[in-house]
MDAnalysis code that builds the backbone (N, CA, C; Angstrom):
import MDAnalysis as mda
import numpy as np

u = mda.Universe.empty(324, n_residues=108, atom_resindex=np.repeat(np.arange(108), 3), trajectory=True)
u.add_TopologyAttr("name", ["N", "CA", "C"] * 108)
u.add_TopologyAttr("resid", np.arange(1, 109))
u.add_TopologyAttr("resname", ["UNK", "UNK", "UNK", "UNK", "UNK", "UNK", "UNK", "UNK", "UNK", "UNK", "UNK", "UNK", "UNK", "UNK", "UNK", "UNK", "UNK", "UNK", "UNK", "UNK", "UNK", "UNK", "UNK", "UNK", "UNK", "UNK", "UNK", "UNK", "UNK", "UNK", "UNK", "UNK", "UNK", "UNK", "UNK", "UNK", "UNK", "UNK", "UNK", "UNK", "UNK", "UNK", "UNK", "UNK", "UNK", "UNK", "UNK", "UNK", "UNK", "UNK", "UNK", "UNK", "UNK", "UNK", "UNK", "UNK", "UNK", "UNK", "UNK", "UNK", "UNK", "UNK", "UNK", "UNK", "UNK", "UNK", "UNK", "UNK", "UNK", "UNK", "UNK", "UNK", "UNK", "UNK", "UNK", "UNK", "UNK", "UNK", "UNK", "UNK", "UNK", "UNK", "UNK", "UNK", "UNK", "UNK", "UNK", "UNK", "UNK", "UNK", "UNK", "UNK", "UNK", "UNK", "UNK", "UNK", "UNK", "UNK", "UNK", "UNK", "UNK", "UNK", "UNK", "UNK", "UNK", "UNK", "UNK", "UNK"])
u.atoms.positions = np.array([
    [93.865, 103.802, 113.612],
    [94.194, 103.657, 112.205],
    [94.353, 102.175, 111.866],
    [93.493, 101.540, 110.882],
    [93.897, 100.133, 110.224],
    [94.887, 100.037, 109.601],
    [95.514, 98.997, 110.306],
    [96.641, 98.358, 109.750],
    [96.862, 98.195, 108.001],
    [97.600, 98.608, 107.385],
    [97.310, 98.448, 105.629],
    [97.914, 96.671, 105.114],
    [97.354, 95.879, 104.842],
    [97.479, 94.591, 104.506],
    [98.640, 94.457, 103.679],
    [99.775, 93.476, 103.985],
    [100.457, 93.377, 103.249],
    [100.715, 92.952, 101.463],
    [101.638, 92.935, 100.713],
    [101.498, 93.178, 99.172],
    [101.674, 91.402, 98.693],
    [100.852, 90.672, 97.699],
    [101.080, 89.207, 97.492],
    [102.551, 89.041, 96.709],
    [102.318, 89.305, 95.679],
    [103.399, 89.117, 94.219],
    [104.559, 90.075, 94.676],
    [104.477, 90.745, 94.845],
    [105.942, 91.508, 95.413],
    [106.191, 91.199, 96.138],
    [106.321, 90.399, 96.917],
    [106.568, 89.595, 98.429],
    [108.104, 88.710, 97.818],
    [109.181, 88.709, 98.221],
    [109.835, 87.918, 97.480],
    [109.701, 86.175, 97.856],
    [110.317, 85.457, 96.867],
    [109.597, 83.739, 96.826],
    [109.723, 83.486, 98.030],
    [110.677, 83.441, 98.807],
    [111.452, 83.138, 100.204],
    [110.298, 83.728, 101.534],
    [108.969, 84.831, 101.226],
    [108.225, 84.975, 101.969],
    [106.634, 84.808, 101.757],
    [106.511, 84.462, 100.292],
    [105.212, 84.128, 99.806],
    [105.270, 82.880, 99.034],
    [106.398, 82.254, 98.719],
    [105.715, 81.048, 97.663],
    [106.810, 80.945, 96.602],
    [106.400, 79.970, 96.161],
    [106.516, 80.384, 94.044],
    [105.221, 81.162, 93.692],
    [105.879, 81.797, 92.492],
    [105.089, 82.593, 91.655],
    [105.882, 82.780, 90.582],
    [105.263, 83.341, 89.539],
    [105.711, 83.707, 88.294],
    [106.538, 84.341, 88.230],
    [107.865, 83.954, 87.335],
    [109.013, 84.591, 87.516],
    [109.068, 86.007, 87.156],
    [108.136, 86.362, 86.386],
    [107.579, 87.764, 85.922],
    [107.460, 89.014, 87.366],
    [106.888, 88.124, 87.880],
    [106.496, 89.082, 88.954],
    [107.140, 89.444, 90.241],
    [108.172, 88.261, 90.152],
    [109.267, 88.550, 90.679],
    [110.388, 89.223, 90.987],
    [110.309, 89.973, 89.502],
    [111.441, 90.896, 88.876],
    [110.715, 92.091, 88.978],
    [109.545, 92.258, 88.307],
    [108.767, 93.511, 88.251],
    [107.639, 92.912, 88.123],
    [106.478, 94.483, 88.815],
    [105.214, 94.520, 89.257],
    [104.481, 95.568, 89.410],
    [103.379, 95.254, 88.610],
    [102.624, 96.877, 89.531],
    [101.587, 96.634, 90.697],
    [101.211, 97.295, 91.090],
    [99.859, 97.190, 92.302],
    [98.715, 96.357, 91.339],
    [98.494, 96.588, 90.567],
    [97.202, 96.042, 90.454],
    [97.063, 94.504, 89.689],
    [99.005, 93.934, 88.910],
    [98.870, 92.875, 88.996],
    [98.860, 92.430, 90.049],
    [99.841, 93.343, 91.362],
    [99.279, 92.626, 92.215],
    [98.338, 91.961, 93.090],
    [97.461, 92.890, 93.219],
    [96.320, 92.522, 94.071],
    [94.841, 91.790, 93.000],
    [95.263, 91.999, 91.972],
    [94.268, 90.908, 91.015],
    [94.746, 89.592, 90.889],
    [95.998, 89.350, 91.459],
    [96.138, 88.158, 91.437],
    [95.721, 86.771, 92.223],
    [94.987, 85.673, 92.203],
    [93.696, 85.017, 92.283],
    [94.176, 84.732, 94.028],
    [95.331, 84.097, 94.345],
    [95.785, 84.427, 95.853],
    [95.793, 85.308, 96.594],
    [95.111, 86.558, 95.870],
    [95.145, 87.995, 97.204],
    [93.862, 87.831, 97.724],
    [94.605, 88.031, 99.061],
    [93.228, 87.637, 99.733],
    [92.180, 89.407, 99.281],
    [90.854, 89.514, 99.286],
    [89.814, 90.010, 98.457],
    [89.705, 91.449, 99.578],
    [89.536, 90.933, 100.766],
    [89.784, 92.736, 101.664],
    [91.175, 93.362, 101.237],
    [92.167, 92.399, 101.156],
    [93.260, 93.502, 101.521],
    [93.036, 94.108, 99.706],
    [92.675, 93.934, 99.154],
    [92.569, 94.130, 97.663],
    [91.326, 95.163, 97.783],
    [90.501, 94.975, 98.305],
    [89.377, 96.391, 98.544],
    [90.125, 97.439, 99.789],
    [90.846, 97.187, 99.829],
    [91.741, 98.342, 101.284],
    [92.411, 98.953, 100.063],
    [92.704, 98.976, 99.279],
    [94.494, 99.012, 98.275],
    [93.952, 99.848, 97.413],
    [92.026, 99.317, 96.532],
    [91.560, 100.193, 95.778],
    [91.565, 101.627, 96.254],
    [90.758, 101.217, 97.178],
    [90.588, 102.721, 98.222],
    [91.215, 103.893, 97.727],
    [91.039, 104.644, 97.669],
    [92.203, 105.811, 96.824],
    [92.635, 106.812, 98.014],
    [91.905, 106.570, 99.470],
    [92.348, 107.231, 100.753],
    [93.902, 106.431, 101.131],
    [93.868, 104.942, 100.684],
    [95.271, 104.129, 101.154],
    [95.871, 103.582, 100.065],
    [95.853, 104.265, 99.111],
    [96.903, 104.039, 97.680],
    [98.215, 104.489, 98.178],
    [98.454, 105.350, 99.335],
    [100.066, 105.928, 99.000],
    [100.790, 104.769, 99.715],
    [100.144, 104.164, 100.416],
    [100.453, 103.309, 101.506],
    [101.302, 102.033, 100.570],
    [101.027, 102.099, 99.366],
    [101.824, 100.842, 98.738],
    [103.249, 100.782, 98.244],
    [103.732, 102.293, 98.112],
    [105.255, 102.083, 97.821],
    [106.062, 101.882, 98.890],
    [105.406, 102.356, 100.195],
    [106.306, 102.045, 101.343],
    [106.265, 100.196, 101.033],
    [105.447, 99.811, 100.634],
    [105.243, 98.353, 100.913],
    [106.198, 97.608, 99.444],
    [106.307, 98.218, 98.627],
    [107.281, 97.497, 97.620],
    [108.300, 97.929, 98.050],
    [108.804, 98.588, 98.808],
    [110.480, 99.134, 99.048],
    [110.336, 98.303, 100.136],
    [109.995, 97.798, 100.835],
    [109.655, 97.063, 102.277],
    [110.473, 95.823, 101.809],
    [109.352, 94.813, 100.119],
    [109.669, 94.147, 100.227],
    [110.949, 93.781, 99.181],
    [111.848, 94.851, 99.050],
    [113.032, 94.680, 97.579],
    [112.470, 95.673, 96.759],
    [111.477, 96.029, 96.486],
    [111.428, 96.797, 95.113],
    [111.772, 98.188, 95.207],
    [111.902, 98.176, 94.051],
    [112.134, 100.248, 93.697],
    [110.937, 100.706, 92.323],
    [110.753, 101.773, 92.756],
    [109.903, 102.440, 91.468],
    [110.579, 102.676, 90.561],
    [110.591, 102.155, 88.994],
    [111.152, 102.613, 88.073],
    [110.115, 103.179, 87.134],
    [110.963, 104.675, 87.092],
    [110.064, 105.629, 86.056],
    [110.341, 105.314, 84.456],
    [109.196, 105.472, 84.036],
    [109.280, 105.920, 82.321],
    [110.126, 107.308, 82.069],
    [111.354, 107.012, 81.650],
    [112.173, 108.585, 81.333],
    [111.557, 108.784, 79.932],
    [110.787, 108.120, 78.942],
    [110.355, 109.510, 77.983],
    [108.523, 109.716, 78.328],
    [108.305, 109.313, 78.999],
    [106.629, 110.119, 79.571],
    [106.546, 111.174, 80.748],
    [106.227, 111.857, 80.187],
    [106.283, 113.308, 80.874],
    [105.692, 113.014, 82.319],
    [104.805, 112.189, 83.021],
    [104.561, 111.648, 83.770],
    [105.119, 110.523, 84.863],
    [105.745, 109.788, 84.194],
    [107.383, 109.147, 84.476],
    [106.494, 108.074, 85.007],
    [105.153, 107.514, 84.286],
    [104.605, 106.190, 84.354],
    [104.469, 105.360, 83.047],
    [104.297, 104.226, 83.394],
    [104.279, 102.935, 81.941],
    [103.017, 103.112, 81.647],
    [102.649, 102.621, 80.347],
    [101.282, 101.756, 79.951],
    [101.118, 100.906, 79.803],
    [99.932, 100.048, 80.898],
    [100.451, 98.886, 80.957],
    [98.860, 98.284, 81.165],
    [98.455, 97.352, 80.299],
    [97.450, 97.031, 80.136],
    [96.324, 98.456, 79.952],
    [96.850, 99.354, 78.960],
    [95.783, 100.062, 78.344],
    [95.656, 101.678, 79.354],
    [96.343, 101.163, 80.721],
    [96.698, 102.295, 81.473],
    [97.841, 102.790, 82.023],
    [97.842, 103.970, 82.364],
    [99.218, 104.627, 83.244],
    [99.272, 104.465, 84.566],
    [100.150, 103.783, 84.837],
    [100.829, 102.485, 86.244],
    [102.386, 102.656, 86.094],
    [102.529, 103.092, 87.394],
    [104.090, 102.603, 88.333],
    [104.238, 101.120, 88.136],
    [105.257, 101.183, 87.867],
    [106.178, 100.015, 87.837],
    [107.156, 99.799, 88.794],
    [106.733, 98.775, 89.399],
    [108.024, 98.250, 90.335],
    [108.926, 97.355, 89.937],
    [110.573, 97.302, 90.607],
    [111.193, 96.108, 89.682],
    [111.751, 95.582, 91.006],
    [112.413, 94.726, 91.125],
    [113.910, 94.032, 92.249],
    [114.937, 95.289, 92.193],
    [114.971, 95.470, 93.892],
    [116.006, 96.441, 93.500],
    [117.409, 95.578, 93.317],
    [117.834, 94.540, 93.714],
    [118.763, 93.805, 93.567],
    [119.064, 93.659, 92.267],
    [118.669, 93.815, 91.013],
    [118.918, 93.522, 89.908],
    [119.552, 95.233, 89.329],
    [120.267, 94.575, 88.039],
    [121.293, 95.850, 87.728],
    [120.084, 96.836, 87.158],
    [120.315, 97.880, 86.522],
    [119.989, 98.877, 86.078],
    [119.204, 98.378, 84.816],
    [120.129, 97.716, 83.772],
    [119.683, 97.296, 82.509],
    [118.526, 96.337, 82.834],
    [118.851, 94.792, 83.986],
    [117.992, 94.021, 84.121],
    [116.878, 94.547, 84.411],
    [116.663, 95.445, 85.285],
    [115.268, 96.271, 85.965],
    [114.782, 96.643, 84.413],
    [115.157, 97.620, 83.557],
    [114.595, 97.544, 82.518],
    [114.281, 96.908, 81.849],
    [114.647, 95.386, 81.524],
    [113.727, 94.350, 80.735],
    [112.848, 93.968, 81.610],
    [112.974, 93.779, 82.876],
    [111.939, 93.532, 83.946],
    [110.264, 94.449, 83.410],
    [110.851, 95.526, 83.331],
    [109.603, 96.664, 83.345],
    [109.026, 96.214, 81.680],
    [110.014, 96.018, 80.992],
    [109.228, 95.425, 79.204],
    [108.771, 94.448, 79.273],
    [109.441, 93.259, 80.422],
    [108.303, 92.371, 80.011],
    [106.770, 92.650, 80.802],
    [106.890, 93.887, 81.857],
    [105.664, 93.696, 82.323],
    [104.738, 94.570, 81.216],
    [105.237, 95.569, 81.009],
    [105.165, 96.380, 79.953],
    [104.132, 95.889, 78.685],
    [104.755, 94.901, 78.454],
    [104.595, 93.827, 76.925],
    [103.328, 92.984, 76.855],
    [103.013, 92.415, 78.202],
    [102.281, 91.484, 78.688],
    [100.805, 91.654, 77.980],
    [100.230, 90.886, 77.489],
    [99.058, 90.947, 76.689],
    [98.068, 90.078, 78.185],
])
């Protein structure tokens, strides 16, 4: 079994870098791996829809938690035109995780 490549932007600063404070707080998979530093296999491993489940172990790995949409019957955001999990810091309070998820939410 191949190893599943680790996640860029959800990585917290202290193990990947600076990055945008946005993405720091909250994230989904596919800002993550579109972002211009992911390296381009582990980003064709991730599309894959055989190793999609493989990514929440990897945001809880690195701090995050899934926060659901409580009024979509689906309990996902829309977020850039589609329905996407949202990850936030689990370290941050309850309320903060929720502006976390609006500003990813918001993002044009």
């Amino acid at each position: 079994m191949k190893e599943s490549p680790g996640l860029f932007l959800a990585r917290p600063p202290d193990r990947c870098g600076r990055h945008d404070e946005c993405f720091t707080t909250s994230v989904t998979l596919e800002q993550d791996i579109s972002h211009k530093d992911f390296p381009v296999e582990s980003a064709a491993w991730y599309r894959e829809p055989k190793n999609r489940r493989h990514f929440s172990e990897h945001f809880r790995h690195c701090g995050y938690t899934r926060e659901h949409n409580k009024t979509a019957k689906d309990r996902l955001w829309r977020v850039e035109g589609r329905r996407q999990t949202v990850y936030a810091r689990r370290e941050l309070s309850r309320d903060d995780r929720h502006k976390a998820v609006q500003r990813v939410v918001k993002q044009k």
